[in-house]
C-alpha positions as CSV (number, residue, x, y, z in Angstrom):
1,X,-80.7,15.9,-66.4
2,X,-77.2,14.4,-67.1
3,X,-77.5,14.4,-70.6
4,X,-79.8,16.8,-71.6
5,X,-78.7,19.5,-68.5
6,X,-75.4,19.1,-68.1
7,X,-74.0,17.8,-71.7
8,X,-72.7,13.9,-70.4
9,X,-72.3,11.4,-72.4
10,X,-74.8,8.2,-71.2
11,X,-73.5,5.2,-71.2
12,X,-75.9,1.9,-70.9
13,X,-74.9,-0.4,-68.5
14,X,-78.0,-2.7,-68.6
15,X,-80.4,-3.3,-65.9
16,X,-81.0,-0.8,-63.4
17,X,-77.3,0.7,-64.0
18,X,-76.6,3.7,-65.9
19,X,-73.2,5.1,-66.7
20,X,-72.5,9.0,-67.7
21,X,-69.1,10.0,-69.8
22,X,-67.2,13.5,-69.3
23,X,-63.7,12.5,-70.9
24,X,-62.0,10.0,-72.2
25,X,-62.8,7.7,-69.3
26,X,-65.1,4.9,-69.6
27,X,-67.4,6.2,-66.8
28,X,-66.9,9.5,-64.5
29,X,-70.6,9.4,-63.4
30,X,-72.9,6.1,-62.1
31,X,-76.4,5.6,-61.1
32,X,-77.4,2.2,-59.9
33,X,-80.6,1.5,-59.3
34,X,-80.1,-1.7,-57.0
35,X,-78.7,1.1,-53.9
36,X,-80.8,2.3,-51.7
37,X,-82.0,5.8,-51.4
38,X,-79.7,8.4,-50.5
39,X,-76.5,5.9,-50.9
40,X,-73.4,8.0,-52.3
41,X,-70.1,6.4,-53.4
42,X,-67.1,8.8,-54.0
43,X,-63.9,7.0,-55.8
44,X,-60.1,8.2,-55.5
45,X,-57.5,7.7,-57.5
46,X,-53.8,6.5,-56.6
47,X,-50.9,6.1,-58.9
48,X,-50.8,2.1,-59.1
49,X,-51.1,-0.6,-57.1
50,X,-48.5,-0.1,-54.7
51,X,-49.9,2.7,-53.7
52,X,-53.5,1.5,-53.4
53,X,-52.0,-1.3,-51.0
54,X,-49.5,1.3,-49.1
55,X,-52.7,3.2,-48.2
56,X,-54.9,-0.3,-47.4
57,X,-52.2,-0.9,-45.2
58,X,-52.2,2.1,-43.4
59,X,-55.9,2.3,-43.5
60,X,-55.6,-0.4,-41.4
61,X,-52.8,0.7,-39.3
62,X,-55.4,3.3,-38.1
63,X,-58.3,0.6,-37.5
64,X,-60.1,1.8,-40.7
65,X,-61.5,-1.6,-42.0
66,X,-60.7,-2.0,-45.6
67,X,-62.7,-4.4,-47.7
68,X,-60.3,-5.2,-51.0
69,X,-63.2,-5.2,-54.0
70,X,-63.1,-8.6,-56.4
71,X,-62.3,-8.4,-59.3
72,X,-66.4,-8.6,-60.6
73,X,-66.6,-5.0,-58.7
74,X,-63.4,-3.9,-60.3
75,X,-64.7,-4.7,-63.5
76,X,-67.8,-2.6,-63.0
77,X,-66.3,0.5,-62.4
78,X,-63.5,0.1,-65.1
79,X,-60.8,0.0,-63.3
80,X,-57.3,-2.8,-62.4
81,X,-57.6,-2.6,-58.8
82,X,-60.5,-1.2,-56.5
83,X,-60.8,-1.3,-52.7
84,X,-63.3,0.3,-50.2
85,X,-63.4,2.0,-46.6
86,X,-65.7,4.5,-45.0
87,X,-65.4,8.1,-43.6
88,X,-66.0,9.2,-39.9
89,X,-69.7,9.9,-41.2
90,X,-69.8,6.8,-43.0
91,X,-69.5,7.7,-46.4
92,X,-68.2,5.1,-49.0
93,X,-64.9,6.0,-50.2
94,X,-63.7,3.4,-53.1
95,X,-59.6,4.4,-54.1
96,X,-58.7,2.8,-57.4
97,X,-56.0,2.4,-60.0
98,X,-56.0,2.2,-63.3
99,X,-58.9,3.8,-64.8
100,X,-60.0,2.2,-68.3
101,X,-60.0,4.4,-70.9
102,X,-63.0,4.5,-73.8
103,X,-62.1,3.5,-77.6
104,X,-64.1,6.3,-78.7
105,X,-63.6,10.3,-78.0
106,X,-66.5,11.5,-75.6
107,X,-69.3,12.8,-77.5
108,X,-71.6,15.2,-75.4
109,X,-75.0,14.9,-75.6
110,X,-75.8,18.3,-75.9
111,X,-73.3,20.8,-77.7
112,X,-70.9,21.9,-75.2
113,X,-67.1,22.8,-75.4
114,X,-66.6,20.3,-72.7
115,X,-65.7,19.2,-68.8
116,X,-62.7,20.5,-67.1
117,X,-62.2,16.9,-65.9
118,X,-58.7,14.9,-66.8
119,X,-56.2,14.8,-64.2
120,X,-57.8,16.9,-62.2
121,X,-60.7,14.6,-61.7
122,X,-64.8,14.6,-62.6
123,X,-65.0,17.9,-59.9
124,X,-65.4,18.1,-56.3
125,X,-68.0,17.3,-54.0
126,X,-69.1,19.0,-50.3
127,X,-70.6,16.9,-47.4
128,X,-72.0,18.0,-44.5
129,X,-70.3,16.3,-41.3
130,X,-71.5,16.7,-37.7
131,X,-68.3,15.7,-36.5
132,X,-65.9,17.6,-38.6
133,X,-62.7,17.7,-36.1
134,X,-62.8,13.9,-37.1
135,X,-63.5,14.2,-40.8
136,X,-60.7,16.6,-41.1
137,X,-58.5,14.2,-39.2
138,X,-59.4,11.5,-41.7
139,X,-59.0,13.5,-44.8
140,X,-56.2,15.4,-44.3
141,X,-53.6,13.0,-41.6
142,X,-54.9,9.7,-43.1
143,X,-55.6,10.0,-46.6
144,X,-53.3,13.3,-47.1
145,X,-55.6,15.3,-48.5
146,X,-54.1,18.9,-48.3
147,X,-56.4,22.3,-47.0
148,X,-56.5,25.2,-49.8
149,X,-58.5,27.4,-47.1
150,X,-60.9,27.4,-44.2
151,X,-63.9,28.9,-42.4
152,X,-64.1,28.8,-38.5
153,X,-67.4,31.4,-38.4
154,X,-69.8,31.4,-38.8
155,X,-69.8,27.8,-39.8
156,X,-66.6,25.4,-39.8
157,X,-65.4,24.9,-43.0
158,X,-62.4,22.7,-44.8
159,X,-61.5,22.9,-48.6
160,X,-59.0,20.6,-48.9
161,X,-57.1,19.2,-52.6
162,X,-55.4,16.4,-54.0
163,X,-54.7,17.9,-57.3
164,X,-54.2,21.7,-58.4
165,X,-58.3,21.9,-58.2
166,X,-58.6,24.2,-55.9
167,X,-60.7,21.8,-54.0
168,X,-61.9,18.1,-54.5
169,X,-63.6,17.8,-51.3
170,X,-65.3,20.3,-49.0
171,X,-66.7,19.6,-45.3
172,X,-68.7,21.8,-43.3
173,X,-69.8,21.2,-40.4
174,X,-74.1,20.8,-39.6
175,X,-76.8,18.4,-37.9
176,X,-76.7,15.4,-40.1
177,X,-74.0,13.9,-42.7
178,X,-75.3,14.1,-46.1
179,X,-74.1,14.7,-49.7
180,X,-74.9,18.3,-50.7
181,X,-73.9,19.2,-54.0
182,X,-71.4,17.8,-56.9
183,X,-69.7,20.6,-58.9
184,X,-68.4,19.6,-63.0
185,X,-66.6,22.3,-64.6
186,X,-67.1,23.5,-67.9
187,X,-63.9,24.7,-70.0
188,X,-66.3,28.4,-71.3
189,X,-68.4,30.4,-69.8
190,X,-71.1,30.5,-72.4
191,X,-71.8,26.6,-71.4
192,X,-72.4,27.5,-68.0
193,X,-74.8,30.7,-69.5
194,X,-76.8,28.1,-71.5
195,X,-76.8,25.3,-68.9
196,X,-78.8,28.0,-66.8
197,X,-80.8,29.1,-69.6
198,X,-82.1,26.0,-69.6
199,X,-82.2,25.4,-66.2
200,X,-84.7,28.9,-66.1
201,X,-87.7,26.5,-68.1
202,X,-87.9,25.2,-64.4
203,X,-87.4,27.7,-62.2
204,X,-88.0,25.1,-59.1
205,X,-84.5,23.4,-60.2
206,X,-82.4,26.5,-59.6
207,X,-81.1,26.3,-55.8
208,X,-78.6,29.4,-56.3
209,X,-78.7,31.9,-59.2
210,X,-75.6,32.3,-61.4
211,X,-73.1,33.9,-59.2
212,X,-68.7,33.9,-58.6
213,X,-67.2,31.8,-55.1
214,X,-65.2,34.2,-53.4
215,X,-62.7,31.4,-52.4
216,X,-62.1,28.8,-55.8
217,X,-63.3,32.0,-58.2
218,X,-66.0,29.6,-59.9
219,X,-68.5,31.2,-61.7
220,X,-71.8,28.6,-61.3
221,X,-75.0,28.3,-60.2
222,X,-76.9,25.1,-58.7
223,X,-80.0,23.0,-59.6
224,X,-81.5,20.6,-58.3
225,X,-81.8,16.7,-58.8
226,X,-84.3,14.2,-58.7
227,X,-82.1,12.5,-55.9
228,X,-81.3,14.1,-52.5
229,X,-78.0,16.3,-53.7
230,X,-77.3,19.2,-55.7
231,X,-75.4,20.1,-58.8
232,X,-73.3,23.5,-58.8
233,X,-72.5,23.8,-62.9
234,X,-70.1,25.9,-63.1
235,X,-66.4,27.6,-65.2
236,X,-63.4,29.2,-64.4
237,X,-62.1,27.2,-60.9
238,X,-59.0,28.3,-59.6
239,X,-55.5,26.0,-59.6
240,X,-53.5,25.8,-56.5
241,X,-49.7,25.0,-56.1
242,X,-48.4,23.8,-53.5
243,X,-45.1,25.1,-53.8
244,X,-46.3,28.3,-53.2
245,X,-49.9,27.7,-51.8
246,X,-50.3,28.3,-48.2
247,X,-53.4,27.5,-46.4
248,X,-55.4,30.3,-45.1
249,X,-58.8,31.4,-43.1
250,X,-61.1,33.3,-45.0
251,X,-63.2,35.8,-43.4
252,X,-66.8,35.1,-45.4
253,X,-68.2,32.3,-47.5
254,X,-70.1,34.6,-49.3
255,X,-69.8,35.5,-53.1
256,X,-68.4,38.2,-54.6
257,X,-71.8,38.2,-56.7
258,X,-75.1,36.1,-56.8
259,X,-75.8,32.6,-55.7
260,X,-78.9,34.1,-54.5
261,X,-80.2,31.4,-52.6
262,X,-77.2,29.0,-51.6
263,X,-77.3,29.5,-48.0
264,X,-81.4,29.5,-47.8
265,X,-81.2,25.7,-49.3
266,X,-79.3,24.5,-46.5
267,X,-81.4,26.2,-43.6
268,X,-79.5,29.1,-43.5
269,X,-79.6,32.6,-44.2
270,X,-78.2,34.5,-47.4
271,X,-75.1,36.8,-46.4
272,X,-76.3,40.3,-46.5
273,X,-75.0,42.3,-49.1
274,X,-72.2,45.0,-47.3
275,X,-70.2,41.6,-46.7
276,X,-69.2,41.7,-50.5
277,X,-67.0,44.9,-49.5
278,X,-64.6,44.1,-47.2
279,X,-63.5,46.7,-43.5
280,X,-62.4,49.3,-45.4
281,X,-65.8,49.5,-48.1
282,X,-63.2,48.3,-50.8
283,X,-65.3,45.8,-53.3
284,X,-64.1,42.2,-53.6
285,X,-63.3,40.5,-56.6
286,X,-60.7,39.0,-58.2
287,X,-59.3,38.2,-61.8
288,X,-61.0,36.0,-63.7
289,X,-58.9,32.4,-63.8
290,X,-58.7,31.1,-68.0
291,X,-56.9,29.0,-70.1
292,X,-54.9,29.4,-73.1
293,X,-57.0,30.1,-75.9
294,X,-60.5,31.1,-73.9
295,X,-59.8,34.5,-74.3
296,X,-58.8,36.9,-76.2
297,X,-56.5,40.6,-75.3
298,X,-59.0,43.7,-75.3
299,X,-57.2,46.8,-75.8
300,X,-57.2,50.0,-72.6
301,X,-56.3,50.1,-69.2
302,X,-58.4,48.8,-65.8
303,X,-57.8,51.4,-63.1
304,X,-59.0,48.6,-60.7
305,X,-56.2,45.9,-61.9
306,X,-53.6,49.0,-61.8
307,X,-54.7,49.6,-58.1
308,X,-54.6,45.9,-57.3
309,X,-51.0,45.5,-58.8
310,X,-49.8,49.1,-56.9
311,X,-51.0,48.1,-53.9
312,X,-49.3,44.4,-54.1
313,X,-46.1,45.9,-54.4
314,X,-46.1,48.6,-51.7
């Protein structure tokens, strides 16, 4: 599914160990076979080692136990300096500095334009938390992770960023803490279009249809794995700046379009479709969020851009 779903470079690492590529890092993706079931690791990058022992030390400050990694573990995940903690719902968090960088330039191994990855990281992941005053506490005071935008109902809800992703982590709150999905990001839309394509040979691996977030504008769907997580596959993510960003409720989760099925795989129900328009029956949507060179000028107007600028300066 790595390579042949999502376009990532494997990597062998021998024995039970596999290793997937997505830039010019040695390793953005690992499978180890020796863990048990269901075991997730999620590593975090600081600046250098002064800053991975400035937040041991105040890891510890807060009671947090902090195990600094040898240097055998270090070496595994390609990195100078590793250490490792755990979240208020015991995830395993691993901060590290000085991510090795491969020799060669990161072939995919299926033809793909490539991952929106760099210093912006491999993507962002969502965990359920049953206790998410505490997680947020953790994620945002501790490790100063900072909120892009939040749901209070139906369900509580924290996007929070360490880069200009518009999220690296999201927590919502449920029954039982688990992994739910891992989102890469493609740099076109036509990846994304074949990824699903090929994801529609087996229909039982879609989770959500092809569809656009009404918070972080991605464009994606989700699949299945053969572990217990999903993958949302998506383009077009939206950047945040924190010298202008301010963090706001939103007033539905739901999509502007599609992801038929997102809410159904986690026990919920699908938002009905009127909550796509918002109080006054105005539809929601946004503009599409693109790089340099992924798209090109069409020539006309767009009555409902015009309206969107006229009414932002009223």
């Amino acid at each position: 599914m790595a390579t042949k779903g999502l376009g990532m470079e494997a990597v062998d690492r021998g024995g039970g160990m596999r290793a997937f590529r997505m830039d010019d890092r040695k390793q953005r993706l690992v499978l180890d076979g020796a863990m048990p079931g269901g075991t997730n690791y999620f590593g975090w990058e600081v600046a250098d080692a002064a800053a991975l022992e400035a937040l041991a030390a105040r890891l510890e400050q807060a009671g947090i136990a902090v195990r600094r990694e040898p240097a055998a573990l270090a070496d595994q995940r390609f990195v100078s300096g590793l250490i490792s903690f755990r979240d208020p719902a015991g995830n395993r968090l691993e901060a590290f500095h000085g991510a090795a960088l491969a020799d060669t330039p990161f072939r995919p191994s299926r033809l793909i334009s490539g991952f929106r990855a760099g210093p912006l990281g491999m993507g962002h992941v969502l965990i359920a938390v049953q206790d998410i005053k505490a997680a947020l506490t953790f994620y945002r005071d501790l490790l100063g992770f900072r909120i892009s935008d939040y749901s209070l109902a139906p369900i509580a809800a924290y996007f929070l960023h360490v880069n200009p992703r518009h999220h690296s982590i999201a927590l919502v709150e449920a029954p039982v803490n688990v992994l739910n999905h891992l989102m890469v990001e493609l740099y076109s839309l036509d990846d994304v279009g074949q990824g699903y394509d090929l994801a529609l040979t087996d229909r039982e691996k879609i989770v959500a249809t092809l569809g656009r977030h009404s918070n972080d504008f991605m464009t994606s769907f989700y699949m299945r794995t053969p572990s217990e997580f999903f993958v949302e596959y998506g383009w077009g993510g939206r950047d945040v700046d924190d010298a202008t960003w301010q963090p706001h409720e939103v007033d539905t989760l739901a999509s502007f379009w599609g992801h038929d099925g997102l809410f159904r795989a986690v026990g919920g129900e699908d938002p009905p479709p009127d909550v796509r328009h918002d109080a006054q029956n105005r539809q929601r949507g946004a503009p599409v969020q693109v790089i340099d060179g992924n798209y090109a000028r069409v020539k006309g107007v767009c009555p409902w851009w015009d309206a969107v600028v006229a009414q932002g300066r009223q």
